[in-house]
N, C-alpha and C positions, 0 to 999 in steps of 0.2 A: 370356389375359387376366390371372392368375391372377401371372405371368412378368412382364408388365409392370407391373402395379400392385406388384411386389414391388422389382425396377428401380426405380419412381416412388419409396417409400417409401424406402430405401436412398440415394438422390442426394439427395434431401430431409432429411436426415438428415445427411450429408458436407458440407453447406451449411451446415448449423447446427452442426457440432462443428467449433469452432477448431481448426487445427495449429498443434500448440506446438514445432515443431521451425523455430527460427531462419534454416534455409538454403532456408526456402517463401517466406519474403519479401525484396525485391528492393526500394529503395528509394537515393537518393541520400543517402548518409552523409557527404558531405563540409558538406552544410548543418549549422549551429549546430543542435542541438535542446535545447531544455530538457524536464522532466518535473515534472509536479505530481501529488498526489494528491487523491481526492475523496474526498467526507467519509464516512467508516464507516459502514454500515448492520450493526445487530446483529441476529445472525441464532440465536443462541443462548447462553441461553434469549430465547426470539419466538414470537410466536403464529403465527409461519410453520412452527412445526416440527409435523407430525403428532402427532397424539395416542398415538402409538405410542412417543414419542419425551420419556421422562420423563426432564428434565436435575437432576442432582445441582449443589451450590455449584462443583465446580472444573470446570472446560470449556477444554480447552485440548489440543494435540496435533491438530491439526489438517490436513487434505489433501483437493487439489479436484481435479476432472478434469473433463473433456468425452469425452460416449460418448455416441454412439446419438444426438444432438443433445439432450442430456442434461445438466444442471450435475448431477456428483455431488460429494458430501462425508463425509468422515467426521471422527468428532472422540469423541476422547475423556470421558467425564463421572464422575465420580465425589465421595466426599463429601471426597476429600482429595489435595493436591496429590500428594502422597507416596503409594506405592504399597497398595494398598487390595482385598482380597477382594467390596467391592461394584463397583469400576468394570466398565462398560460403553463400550464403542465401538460409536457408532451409523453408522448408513452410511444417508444421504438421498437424494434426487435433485429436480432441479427442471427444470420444464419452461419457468419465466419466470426465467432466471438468478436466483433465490435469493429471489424474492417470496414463491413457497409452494413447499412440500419435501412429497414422496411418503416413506414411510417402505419402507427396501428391507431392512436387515439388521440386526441386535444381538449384536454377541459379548462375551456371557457367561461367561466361563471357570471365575468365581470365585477370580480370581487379578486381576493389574493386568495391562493389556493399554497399549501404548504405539507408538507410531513406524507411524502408519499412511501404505501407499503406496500409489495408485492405478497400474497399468499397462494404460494403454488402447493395444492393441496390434493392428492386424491389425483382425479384427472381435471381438476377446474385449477384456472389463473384466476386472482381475484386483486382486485387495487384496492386500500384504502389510501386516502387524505383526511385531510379537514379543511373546511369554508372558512378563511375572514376575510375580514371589510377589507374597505379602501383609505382611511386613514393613516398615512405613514408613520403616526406620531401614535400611535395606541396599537396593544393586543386586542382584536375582537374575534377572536373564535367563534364559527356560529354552530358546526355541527360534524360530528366523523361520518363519512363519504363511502360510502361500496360502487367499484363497480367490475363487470365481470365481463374476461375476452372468452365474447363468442365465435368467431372467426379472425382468420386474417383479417385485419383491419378495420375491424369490428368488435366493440363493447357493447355494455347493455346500456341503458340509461341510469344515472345516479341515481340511490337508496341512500336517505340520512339513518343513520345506525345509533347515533345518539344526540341526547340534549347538549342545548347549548352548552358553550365553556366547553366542552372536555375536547382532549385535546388526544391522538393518539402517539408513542412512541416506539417502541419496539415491538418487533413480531418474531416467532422461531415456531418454525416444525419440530417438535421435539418427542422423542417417546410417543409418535403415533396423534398427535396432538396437536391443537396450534396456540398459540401462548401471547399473548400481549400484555405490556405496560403501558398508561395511560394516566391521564392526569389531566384536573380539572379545580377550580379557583379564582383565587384574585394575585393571577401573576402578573407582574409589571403595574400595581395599582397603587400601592404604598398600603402602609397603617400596616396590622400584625396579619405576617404571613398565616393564610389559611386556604392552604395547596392541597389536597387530598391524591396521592397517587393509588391507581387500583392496579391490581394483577388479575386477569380475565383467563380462561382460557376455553375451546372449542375443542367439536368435537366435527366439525364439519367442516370448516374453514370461513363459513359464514357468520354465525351464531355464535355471541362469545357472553358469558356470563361470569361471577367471581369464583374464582379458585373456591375460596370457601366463602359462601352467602352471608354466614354469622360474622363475616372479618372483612366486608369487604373492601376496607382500606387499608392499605398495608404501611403506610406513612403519611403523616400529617403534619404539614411545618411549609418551610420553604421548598422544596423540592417538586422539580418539576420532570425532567428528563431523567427516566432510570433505564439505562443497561441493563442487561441480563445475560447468563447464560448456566446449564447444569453441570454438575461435575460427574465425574463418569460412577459417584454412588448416586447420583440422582437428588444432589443437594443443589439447591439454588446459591449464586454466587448473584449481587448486583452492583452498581456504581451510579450512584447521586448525581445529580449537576444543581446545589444547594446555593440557587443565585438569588433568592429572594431574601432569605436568613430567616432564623427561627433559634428557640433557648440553648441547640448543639452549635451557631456561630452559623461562618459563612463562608461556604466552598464546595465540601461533595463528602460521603459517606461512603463505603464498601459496605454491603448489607449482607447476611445471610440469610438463609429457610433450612432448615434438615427438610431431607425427603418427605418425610411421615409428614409433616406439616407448614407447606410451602406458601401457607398463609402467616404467619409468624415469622416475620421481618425483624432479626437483631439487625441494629445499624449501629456504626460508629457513635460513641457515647459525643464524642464531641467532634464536628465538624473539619475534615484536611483543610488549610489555607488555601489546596490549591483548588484548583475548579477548571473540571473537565465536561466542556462542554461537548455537546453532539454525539454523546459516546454512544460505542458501540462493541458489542463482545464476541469474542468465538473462542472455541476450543481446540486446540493439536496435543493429544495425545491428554494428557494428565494436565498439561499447564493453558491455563485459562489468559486471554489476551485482550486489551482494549484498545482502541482509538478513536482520538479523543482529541480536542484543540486544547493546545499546550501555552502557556505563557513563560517564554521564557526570559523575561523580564525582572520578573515577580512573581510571588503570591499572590492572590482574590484577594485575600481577608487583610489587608493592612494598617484601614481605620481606628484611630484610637478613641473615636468619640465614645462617649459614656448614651448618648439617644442613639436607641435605634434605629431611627429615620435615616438621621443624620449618616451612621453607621454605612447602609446600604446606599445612599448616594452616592457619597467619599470613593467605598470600593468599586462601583461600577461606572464610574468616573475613570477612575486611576486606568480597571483594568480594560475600559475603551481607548486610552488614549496608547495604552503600549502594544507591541506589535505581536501578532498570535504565529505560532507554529500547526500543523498539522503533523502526531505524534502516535507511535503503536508504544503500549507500557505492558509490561508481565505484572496480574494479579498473585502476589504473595499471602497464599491462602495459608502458610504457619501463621503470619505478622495483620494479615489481613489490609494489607499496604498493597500503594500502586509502586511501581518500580519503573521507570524509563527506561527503553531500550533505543530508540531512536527515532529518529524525526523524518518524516515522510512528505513530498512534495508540499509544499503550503506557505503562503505568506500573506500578509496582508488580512484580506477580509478571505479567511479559508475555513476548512473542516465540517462537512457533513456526508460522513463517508457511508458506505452500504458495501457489507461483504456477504460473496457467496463460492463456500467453497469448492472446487475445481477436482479434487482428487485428495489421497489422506496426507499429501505435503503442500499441496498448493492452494490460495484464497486469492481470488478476483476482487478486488477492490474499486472504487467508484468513490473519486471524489472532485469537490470543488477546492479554487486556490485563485486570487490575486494574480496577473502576468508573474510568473518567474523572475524576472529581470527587474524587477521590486520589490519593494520589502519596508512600505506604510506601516503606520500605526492601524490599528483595527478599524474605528472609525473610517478612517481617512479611506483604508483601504472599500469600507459597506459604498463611501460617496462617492468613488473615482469615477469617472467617465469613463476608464478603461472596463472599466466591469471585471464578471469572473471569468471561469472555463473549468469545464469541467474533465477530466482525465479519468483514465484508468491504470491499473497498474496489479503486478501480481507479488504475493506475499510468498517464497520460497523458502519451505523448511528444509534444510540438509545436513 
């Protein structure tokens, strides 16, 4: 009895947790589809979030998953954009996609805690971040973070998973697998960019080691934040956020891998102007999709100086002081270009979104954004006393 009600609860459970891995849905792609978004529900600060769950002015960093027939989330909060001895990263769960939140975790380090991952793998949830300091004025990354929901409202205790400096970015279940991007260096330090991004991937959800051992840097320069995602022959597709600069200029890359060899990284010979930050990818049908903070201002790269120092201050100057959008773009894998498609809740100090998808037309989105009823310069928007808030919202293919 005991066996099958166990059975019962487990299928029951498999029903309600989307698969977010693209190659479970089967649909005719040669039809037109368009995609719209619907309208942001804020979810923190909300009277949906547990009493457990005290939100400070900034809210933002953000990552959603499905477990156990479970919306979980985590998100950052602290009294400052910038790195801060009080932030906390909360870790929620919901049983009505996002209407009310159980309170499951708090990591408290006393340091700033940042880049949180969900790996729902197998039948384990697992959390990455990484540790830095408490100086708001400096990158100090000390180390990427495990940790793993054992029950309701219950983790394990943190596991440091690597050395200092590396920093993690993206994660994807894919092909049975679990996949990450990661990167480690002297970002934000000046003198010549020397970034090393890695591509890892597992076989358990815990344990990640390099795609290929003999390659195991796949980009070296300014790059620090790569997107990813496969295309439905099992070729890797990426996207750069090229903010430090290096001999391709200053902005962001489109990368390839063929299947056979998903360690050999082509990238954009010379660097796009623009710079998309926080990006993030997934796939509907055959066309591959990014979101990403837009400037729609300008360009990153618009420095003339002939020093390169010089170079990178000018444009990171420039592009703090104009105001950012939060943006979904179509990757153009003839031209190997990004393409805008439209601008999604965001202003001010916005974009670090987390998608998972819902069904083969629909993606759950997670992101942060500046009050609405504003529309600061980026700076202005990181220092406002208003702080952020974080929303959700659903991505409709039709």
């Amino acid at each position: 009895m005991r066996t099958l009600l166990a059975l019962t609860l487990l299928l029951a459970a498999c029903a309600s947790t989307p698969n977010d891995d693209p190659e479970a849905y089967a649909f005719d792609t040669k039809r037109p589809w368009t995609v719209r978004a619907t309208e942001p529900t804020f979810v923190a600060p909300s009277l949906a979030l547990p009493k457990e769950v005290r939100t400070m002015a900034s809210n933002n960093n953000v990552a959603i998953t499905y477990h156990d027939g479970r919306l979980f989330m985590a998100f950052r909060s602290s009294n400052l954009h910038f790195a801060s001895e009080h932030t906390r990263m909360f870790i929620v769960s919901s049983g009505d996609d996002g209407k009310t939140f159980r309170h499951e975790h708090t990591v408290a380090l006393g340091s700033d805690v940042r880049e949180p991952l969900f790996v729902s793998f197998g039948s384990k949830l697992r959390f990455f971040f990484f540790q830095a300091g408490t100086n708001p004025l400096a990158f100090e990354p000390k180390a990427i973070m495990r940790t793993e929901w054992m029950a309701p409202g219950h983790f394990s205790d943190n596991v440091a998973i690597s050395g200092p400096e590396e920093v993690p970015w993206d994660v994807k279940v894919r092909k049975g697998r679990v996949w990450m991007t990661s990167y480690k260096g002297n970002h934000y330090q000046g003198g010549v960019s020397s970034l090393d991004v890695s591509f890892k991937v597992s076989d358990d959800g815990e344990n990640f080691v390099p795609v290929n051992a003999e390659r195991p840097v796949v980009y070296h320069g300014g790059v620090s934040e790569v997107a990813f995602e496969f295309d439905r022959g099992g070729n890797l597709w990426g996207v750069t956020r090229n903010e430090d600069g290096d001999p391709s200029g200053f902005g962001a890359h489109v990368c390839f891998a063929p299947a056979a060899a998903l360690a050999e990284w082509e990238c954009s010979e010379k660097s796009f102007p623009e710079r998309y930050d926080s990006p993030r990818m997934f796939r509907h049908g055959d066309e591959i999709f990014l979101v990403a903070r837009r400037d729609p201002e300008g360009v990153y790269d618009v420095s003339q100086s002939e020093v390169f120092e010089n170079r990178r201050i000018q444009n990171l100057l420039g592009y703090s002081s104009r105001k950012k959008r939060t943006a979904l773009y179509l990757l153009n894998q003839e031209t190997r270009t990004i393409e805008h498609v439209f601008d999604l809740p965001g202003v001010g100090d916005t974009c670090f979104p987390s998608i998972h998808r819902l069904d083969a037309h629909r993606f759950l989105l997670a992101n942060y954004t500046s009050p609405l009823d504003s529309d600061p310069p980026w700076f202005e928007g990181q220092t406002s006393e208003r702080g952020t808030q974080i929303y959700l919202t659903t991505l409709v293919f039709e």
